[in-house]
C-alpha positions as CSV (number, residue, x, y, z in Angstrom):
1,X,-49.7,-129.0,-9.8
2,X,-51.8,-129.9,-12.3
3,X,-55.1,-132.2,-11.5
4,X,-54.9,-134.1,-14.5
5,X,-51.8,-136.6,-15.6
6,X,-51.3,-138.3,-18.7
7,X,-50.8,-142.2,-18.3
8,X,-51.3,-143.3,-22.0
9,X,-47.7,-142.6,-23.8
10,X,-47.3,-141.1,-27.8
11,X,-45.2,-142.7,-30.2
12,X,-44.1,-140.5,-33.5
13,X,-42.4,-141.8,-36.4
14,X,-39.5,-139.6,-37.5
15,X,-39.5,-138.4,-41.1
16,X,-38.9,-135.7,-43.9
17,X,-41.7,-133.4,-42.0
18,X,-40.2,-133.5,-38.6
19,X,-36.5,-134.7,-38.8
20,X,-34.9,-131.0,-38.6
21,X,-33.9,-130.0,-35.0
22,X,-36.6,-127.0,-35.3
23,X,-39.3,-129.6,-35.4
24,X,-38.3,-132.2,-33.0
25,X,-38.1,-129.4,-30.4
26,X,-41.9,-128.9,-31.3
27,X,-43.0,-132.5,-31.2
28,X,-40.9,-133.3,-27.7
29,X,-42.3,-130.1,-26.1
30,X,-46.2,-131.5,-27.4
31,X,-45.6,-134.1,-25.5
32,X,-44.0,-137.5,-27.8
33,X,-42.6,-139.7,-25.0
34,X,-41.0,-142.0,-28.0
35,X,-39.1,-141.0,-31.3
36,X,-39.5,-144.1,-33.7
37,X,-37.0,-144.4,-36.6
38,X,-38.2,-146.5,-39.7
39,X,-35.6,-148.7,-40.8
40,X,-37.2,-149.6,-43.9
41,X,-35.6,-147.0,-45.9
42,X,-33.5,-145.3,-43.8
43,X,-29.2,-145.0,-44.4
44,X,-27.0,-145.1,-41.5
45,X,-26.0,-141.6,-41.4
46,X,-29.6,-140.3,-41.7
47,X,-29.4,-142.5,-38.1
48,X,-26.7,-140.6,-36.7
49,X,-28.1,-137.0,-38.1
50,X,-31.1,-138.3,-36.6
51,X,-29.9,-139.0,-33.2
52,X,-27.4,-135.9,-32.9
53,X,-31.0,-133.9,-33.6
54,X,-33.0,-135.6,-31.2
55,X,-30.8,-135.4,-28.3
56,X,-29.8,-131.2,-28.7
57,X,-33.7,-130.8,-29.2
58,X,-34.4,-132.7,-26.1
59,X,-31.6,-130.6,-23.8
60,X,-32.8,-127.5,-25.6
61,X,-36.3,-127.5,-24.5
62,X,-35.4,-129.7,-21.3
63,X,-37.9,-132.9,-22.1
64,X,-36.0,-136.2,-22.9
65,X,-37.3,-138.3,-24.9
66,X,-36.6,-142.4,-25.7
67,X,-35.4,-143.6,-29.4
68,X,-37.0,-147.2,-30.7
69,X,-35.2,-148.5,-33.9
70,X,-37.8,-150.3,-36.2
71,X,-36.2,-152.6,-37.9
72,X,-37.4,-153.6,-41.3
73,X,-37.1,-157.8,-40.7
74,X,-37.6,-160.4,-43.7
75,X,-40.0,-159.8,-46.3
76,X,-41.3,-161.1,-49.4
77,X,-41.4,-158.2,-52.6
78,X,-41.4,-158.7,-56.1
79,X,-38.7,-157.1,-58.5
80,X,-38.5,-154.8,-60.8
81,X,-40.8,-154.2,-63.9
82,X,-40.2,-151.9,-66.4
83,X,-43.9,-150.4,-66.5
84,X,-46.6,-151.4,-64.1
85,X,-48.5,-154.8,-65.0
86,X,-51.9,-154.5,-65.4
87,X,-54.1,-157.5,-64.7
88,X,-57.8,-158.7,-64.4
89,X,-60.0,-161.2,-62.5
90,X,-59.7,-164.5,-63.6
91,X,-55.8,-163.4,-65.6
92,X,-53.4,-165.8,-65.0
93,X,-50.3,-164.9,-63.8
94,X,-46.9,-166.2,-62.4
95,X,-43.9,-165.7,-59.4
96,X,-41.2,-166.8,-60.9
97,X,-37.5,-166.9,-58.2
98,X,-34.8,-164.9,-58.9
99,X,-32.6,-167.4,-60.6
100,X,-35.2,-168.4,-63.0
101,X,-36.5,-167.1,-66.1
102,X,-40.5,-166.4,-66.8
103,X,-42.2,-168.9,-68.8
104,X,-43.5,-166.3,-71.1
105,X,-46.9,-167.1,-72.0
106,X,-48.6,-165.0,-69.2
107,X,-47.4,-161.8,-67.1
108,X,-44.7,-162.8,-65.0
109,X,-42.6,-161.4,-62.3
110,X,-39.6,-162.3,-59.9
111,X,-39.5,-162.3,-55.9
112,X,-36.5,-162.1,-53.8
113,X,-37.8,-165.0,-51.5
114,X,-35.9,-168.4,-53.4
115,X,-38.5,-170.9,-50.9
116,X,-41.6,-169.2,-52.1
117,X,-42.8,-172.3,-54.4
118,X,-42.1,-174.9,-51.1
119,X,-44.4,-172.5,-48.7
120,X,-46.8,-172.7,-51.0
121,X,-49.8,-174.6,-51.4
122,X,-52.3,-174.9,-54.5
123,X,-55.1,-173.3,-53.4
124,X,-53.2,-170.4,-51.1
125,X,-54.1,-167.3,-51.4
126,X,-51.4,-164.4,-52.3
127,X,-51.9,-160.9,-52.0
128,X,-50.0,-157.8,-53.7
129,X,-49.6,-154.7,-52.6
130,X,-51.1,-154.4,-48.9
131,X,-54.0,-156.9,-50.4
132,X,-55.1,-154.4,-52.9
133,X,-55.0,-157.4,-55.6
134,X,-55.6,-160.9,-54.9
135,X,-54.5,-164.7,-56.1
136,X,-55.1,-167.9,-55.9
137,X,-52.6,-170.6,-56.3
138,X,-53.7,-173.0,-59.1
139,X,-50.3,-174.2,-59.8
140,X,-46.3,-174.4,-59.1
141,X,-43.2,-176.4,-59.8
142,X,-39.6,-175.9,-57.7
143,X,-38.8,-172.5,-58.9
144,X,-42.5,-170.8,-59.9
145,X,-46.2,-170.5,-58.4
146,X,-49.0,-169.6,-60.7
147,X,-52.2,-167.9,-59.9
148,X,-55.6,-166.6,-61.1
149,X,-56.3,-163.0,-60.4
150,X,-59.2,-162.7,-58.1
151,X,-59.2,-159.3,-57.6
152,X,-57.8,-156.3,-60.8
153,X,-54.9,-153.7,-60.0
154,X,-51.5,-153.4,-61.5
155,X,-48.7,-154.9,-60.2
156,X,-45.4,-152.4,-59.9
157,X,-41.8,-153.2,-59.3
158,X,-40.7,-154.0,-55.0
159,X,-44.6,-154.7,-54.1
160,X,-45.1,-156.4,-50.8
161,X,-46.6,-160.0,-51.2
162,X,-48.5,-161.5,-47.8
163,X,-49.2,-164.8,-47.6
164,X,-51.8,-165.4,-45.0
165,X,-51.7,-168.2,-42.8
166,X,-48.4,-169.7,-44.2
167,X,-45.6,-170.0,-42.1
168,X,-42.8,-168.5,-43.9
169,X,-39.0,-169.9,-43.7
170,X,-37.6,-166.3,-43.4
171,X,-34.6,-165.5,-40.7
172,X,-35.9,-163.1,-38.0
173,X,-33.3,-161.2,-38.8
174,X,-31.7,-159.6,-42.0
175,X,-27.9,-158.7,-42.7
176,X,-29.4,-155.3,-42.9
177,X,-31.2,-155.3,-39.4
178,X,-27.8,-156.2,-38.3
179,X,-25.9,-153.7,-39.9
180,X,-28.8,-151.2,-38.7
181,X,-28.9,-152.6,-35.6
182,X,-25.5,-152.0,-34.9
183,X,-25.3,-148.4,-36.0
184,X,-28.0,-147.5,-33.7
185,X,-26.3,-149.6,-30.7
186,X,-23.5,-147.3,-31.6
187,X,-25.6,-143.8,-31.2
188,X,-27.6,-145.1,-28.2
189,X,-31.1,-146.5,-29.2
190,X,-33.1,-147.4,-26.0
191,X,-35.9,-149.6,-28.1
192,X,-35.7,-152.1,-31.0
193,X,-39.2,-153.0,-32.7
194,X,-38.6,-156.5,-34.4
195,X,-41.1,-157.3,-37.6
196,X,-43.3,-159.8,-38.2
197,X,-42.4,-161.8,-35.2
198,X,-43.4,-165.6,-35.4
199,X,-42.1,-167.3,-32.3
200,X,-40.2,-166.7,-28.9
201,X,-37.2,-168.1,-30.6
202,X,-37.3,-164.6,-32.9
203,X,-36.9,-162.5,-29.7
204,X,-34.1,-164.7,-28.0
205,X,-32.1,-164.7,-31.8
206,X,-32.5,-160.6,-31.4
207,X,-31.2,-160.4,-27.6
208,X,-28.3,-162.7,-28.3
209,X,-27.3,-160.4,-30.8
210,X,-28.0,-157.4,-29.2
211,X,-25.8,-158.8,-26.1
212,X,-23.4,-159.4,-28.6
213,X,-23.1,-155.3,-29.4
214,X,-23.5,-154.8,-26.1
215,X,-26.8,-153.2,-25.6
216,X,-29.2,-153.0,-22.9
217,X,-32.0,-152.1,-25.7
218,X,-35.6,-153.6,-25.1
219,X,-37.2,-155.7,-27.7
220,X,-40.6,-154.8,-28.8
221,X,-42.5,-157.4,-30.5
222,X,-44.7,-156.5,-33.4
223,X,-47.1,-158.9,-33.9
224,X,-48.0,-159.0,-37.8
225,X,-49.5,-162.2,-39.3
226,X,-51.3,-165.1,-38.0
227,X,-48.2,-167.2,-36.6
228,X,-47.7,-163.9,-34.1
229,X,-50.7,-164.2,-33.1
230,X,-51.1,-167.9,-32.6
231,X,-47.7,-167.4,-30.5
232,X,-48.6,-164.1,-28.5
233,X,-48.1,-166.0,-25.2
234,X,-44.9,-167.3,-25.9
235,X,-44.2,-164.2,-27.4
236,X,-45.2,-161.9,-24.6
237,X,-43.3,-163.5,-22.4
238,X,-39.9,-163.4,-23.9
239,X,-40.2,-159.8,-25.4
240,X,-40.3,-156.9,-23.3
241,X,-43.2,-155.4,-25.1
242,X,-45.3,-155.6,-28.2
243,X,-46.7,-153.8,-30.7
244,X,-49.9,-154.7,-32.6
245,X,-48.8,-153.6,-35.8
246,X,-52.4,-153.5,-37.6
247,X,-51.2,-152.5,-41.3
248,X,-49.7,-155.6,-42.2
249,X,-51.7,-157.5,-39.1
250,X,-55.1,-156.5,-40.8
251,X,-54.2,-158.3,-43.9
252,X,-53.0,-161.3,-42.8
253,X,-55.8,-161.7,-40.9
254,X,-59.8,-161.8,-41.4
255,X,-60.5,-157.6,-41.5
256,X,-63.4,-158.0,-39.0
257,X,-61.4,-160.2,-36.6
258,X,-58.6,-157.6,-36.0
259,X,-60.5,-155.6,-33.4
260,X,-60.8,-158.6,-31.3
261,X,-57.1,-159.9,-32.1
262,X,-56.1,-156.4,-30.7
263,X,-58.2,-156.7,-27.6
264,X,-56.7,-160.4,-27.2
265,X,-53.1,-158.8,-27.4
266,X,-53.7,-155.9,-25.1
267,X,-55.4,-158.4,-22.3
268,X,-52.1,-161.0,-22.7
269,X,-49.6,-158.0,-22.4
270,X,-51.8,-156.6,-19.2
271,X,-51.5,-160.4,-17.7
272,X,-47.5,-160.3,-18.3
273,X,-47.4,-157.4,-17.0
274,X,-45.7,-155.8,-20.7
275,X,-46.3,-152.6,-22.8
276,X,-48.3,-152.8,-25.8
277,X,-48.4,-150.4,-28.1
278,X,-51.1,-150.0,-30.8
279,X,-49.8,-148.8,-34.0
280,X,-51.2,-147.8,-37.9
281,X,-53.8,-146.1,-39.2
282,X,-54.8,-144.1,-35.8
283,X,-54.8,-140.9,-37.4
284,X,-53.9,-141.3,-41.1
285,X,-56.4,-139.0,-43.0
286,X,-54.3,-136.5,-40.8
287,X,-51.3,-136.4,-43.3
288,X,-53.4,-134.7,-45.5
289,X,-56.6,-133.5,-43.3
290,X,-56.0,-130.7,-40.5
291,X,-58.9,-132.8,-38.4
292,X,-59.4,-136.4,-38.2
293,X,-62.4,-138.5,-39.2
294,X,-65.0,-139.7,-36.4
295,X,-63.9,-143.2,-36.9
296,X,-60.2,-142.4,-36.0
297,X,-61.4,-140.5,-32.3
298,X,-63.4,-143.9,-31.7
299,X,-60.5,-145.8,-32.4
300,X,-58.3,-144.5,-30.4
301,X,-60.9,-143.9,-27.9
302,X,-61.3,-147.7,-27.8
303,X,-57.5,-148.3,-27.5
304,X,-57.1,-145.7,-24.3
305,X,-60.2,-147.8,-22.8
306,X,-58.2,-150.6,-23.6
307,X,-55.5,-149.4,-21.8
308,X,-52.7,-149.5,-24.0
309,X,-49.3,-148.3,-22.9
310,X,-48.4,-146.4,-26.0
311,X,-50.5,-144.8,-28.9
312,X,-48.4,-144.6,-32.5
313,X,-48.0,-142.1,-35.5
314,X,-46.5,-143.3,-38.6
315,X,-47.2,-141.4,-41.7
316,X,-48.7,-138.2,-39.7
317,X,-45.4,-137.5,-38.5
318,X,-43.0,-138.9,-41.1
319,X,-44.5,-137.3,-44.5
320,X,-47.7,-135.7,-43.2
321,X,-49.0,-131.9,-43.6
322,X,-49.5,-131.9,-40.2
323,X,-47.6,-133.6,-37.9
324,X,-48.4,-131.3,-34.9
325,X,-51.6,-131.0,-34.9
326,X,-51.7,-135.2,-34.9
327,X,-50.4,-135.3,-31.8
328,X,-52.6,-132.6,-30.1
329,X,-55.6,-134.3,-31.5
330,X,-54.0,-137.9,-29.7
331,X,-53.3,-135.5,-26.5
332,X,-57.1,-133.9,-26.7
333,X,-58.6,-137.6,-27.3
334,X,-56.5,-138.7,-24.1
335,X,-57.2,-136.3,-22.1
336,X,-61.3,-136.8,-22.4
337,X,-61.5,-140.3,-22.3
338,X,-58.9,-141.3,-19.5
339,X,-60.7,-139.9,-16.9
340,X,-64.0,-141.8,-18.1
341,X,-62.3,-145.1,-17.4
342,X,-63.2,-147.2,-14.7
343,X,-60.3,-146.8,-11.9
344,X,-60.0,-150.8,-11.3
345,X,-56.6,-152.0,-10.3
346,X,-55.5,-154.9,-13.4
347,X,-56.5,-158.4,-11.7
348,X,-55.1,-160.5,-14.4
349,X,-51.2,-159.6,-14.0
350,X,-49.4,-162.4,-12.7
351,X,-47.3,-161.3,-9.4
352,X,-44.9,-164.0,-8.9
353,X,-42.3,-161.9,-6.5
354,X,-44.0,-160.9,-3.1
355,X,-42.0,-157.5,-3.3
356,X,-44.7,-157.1,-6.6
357,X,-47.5,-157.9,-4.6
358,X,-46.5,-155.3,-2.5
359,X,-46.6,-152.7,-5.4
360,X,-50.4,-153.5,-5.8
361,X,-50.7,-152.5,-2.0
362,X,-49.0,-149.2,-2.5
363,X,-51.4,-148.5,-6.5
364,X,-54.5,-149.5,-4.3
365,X,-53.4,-147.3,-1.1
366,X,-52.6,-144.3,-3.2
367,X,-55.8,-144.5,-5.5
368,X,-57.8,-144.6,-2.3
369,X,-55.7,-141.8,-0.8
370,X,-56.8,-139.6,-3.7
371,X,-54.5,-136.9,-5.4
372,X,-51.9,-138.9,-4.5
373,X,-48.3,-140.7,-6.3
374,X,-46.3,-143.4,-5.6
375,X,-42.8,-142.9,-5.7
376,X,-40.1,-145.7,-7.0
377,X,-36.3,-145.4,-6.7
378,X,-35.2,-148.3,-9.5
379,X,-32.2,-149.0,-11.4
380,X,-33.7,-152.4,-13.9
381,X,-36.9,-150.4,-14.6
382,X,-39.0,-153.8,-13.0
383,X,-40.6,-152.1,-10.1
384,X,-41.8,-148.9,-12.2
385,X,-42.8,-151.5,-15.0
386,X,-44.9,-153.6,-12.4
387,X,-46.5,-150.2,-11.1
388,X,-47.5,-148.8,-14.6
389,X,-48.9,-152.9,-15.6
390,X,-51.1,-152.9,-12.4
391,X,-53.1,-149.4,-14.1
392,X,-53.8,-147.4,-10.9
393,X,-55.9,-144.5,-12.7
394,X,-55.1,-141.1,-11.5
395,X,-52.5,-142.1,-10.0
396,X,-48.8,-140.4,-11.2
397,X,-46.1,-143.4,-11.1
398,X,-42.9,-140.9,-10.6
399,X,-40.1,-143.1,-11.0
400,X,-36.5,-142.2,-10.1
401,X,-32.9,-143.5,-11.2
402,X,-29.4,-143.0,-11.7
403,X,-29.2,-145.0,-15.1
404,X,-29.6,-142.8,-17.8
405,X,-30.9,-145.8,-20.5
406,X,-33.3,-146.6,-17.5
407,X,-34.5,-143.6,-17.2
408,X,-35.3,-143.1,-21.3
409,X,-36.6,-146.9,-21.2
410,X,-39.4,-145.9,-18.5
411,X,-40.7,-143.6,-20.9
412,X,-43.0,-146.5,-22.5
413,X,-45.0,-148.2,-19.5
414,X,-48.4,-146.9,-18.8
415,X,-48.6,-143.9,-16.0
416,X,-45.2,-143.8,-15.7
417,X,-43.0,-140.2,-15.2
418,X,-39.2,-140.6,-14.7
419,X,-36.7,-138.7,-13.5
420,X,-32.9,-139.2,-13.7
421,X,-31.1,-138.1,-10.1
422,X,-27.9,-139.4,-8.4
423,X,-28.8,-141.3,-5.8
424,X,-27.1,-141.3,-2.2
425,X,-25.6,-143.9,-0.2
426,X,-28.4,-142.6,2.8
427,X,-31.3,-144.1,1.6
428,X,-33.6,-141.8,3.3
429,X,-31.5,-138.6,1.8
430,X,-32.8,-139.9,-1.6
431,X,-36.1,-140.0,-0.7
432,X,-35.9,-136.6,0.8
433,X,-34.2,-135.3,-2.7
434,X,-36.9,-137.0,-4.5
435,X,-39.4,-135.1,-2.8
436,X,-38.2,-131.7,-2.9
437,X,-37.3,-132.2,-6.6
438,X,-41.0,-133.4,-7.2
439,X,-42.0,-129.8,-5.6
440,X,-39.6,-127.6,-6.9
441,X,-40.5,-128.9,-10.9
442,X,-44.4,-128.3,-9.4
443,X,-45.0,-132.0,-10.0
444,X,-46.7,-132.3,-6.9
445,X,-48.1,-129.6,-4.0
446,X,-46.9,-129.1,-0.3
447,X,-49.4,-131.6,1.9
448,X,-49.5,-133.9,-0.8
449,X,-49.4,-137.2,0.5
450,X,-47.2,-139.8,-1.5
451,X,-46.7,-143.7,-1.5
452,X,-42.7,-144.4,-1.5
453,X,-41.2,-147.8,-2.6
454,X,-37.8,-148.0,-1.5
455,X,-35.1,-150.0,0.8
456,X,-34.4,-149.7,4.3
457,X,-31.8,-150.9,6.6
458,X,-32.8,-152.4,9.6
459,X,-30.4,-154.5,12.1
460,X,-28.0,-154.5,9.6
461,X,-30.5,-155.9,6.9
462,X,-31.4,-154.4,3.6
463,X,-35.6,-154.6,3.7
464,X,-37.9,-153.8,1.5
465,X,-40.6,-150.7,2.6
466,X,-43.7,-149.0,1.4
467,X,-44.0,-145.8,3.4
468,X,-46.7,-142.8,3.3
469,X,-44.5,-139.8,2.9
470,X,-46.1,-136.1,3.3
471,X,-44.6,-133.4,1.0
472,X,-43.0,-130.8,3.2
């Protein structure tokens, strides 16, 4: 057995550099826990292809890994121009809605958002392209905004717009999330990532509608502009995990503020007891660069001292020259600073049940046991979830079920190694399989002494136990 475990997860974004089978065998046996699949460009059969590929690279190399669906969610882009627009401080220029025509007397483009000119208020400021070029408001009737040019770049056809600090009236979800949504409800997904979520409402409008197509999928928040943020509690609480997503994140908010949003974020999950995930821009001089920069190892450095559940690639795995190496460099940064993180048990999760309290017994009993496990047999994925939320360092959470999207699902939370075995109706039979499985895979070393969650009958009562259980 191996003295060191990894308890912060790796998210990879599926793409033209790693899509074939060949390559997905390579990332899972690196060590991806999560397969991410970008809905913002992707076709429905690409979904399927994608799927079929994951799942034979997965029983090929025996290492299963879980599928999140990003979807893309409303937002605001400009049309199509025939050659880029060029324009300089103090221009003018205008946003004009689809079903009206440019005024003509300064550069002029459409957007596909019709309530544009209602959200907006003279004064406002608009940016273009991930902020690279910046307007102010001066003026707008019912169908156009005008602006002066604050910053110079040219303005292409489908550029993003962000408005920041307006509260846009966009549904939470597209016709196309729900046409994606329900082709990868049809192949399986165990995750869906929902965009530029505003409110708790957003989450409940996605879980109807996943009920609806009868998945079991968990909804991961990404929190992207300043109405996320202002929500996160509500937000938290109704999702089953978030993602700061700090590309679009980092522009609707003040730059130098985002380090301390993130922080805010990762504490609110921790005291919900939810996965967050920090995405964007972790490693992204590595889709060209065979090493990262000094800044990136200090950023995600600072998000594994954080304690985030999950660490994210987007462009070093989907386009990138070196998707590999990206997540060797994420397990080589892991694997120095977790063990330089202080070993406290999480205080600030909220333990409402007293059978959760009793998980923080058995993570403080096997930290002080030393080279030790707990052992969960689960079939909602809570108890493991509770167990990886409380962050026992150096402590291996092995989790055990019979439901295969369980199983797949508690591949996110913090710590947390499952396995997928049929349980038996003799509760003390599945502990004893448990056990000898954890030996025979060499997860864990005869004389190892391990903390076990499970049920018990007693005078005809089901009770709940936590026992010290030596490997035989």
């Amino acid at each position: 057995m191996s003295d060191y475990f990894r308890h912060t997860k790796i998210i990879a974004t599926l793409g033209p550099a790693t899509e074939s089978k060949e390559m997905l065998a390579k990332l899972i046996t690196a060590g991806v826990d999560i397969l991410r699949l970008n809905m913002a460009h992707a076709s429905h059969q690409w979904v399927k292809d994608a799927m079929w590929f994951i799942r034979e690279a997965s029983s090929e190399v025996g290492r299963h890994v879980a599928v999140m669906m990003d979807v893309k969610g409303p937002e605001i882009r400009t049309g199509v121009v025939d050659s880029p627009i060029e324009v300089k401080t103090g221009d003018r220029f205008e946003f004009h809605i689809e079903s009206a025509t440019a005024t003509g007397d300064v550069p002029a483009v459409s957007v596909n958002y019709p309530g544009l000119p209602n959200d907006l208020e003279v004064g406002t400021t608009v940016l273009v392209d991930s902020g690279i070029i910046r307007m102010r408001v001066f003026e707008k009737d019912d169908s156009r905004v005008r602006c002066e040019v604050l910053t110079p770049g040219k303005i292409g056809s489908k550029r993003h717009l962000n408005l920041p600090g307006v509260y846009v009236n966009l549904p939470s979800l597209t016709k196309k999330d729900e046409d994606d949504l329900a082709a990868g409800v049809e192949v399986g997904i165990d995750f869906v990532a929902l965009s530029f979520v505003r409110q708790a409402e957003d989450i409940r409008i996605l879980r109807r509608y996943l009920d609806k197509l009868g998945s079991s999928a968990k909804i991961i928040a990404k929190i992207e502009d300043q109405a996320g943020v202002r929500n996160m509690e509500e937000i938290i609480r109704e999702a089953d995990g978030v993602m700061v997503a700090r590309g679009d994140l980092g522009i609707e908010i003040d730059y130098h503020k985002l380090p301390l949003v993130q922080t805010d974020l990762v504490h609110a999950c921790q005291a919900e007891g939810k996965p967050v995930i920090i995405a964007t821009h972790l490693l992204e001089t590595m889709i060209h660069s065979p090493m990262p920069t000094r800044a990136e190892i200090s950023d995600i450095s600072n998000a594994i001292r954080e304690q985030a559940d999950a660490i994210m690639l987007s462009g070093e795995t989907t386009t990138g020259a070196y998707p590999l190496e990206s997540v060797q460099v994420m397990k080589n940064i892991i694997q120095s600073i977790e063990p330089s993180v202080g070993g406290d048990i999480n205080r600030k999760i909220k333990l409402h049940e007293p059978k959760a309290k009793m998980l923080r017994s058995a993570a403080v009993l096997a930290q002080e046991l030393g080279k030790s496990g707990i052992v969960v047999f689960t079939r909602s994925g809570f108890l493991a979830y509770v167990l990886g939320a409380l962050r026992a360092r150096g402590v291996p959470i092995y989790a055990f079920t019979d439901v295969q999207p369980i199983f797949r699902q508690l591949l996110l939370p913090w710590g947390v190694e499952p396995f997928l075995i049929k349980f038996s109706d003799d509760p003390e039979q599945t502990i004893l399989d448990a056990l000898d499985y954890l030996k025979r895979k060499k997860w864990v070393d005869p004389g190892t002494w391990l903390v076990v969650i499970t049920n018990a009958l007693a005078n005809d009562k089901i009770v709940d136990t936590l026992q010290l259980r030596e490997v035989e």
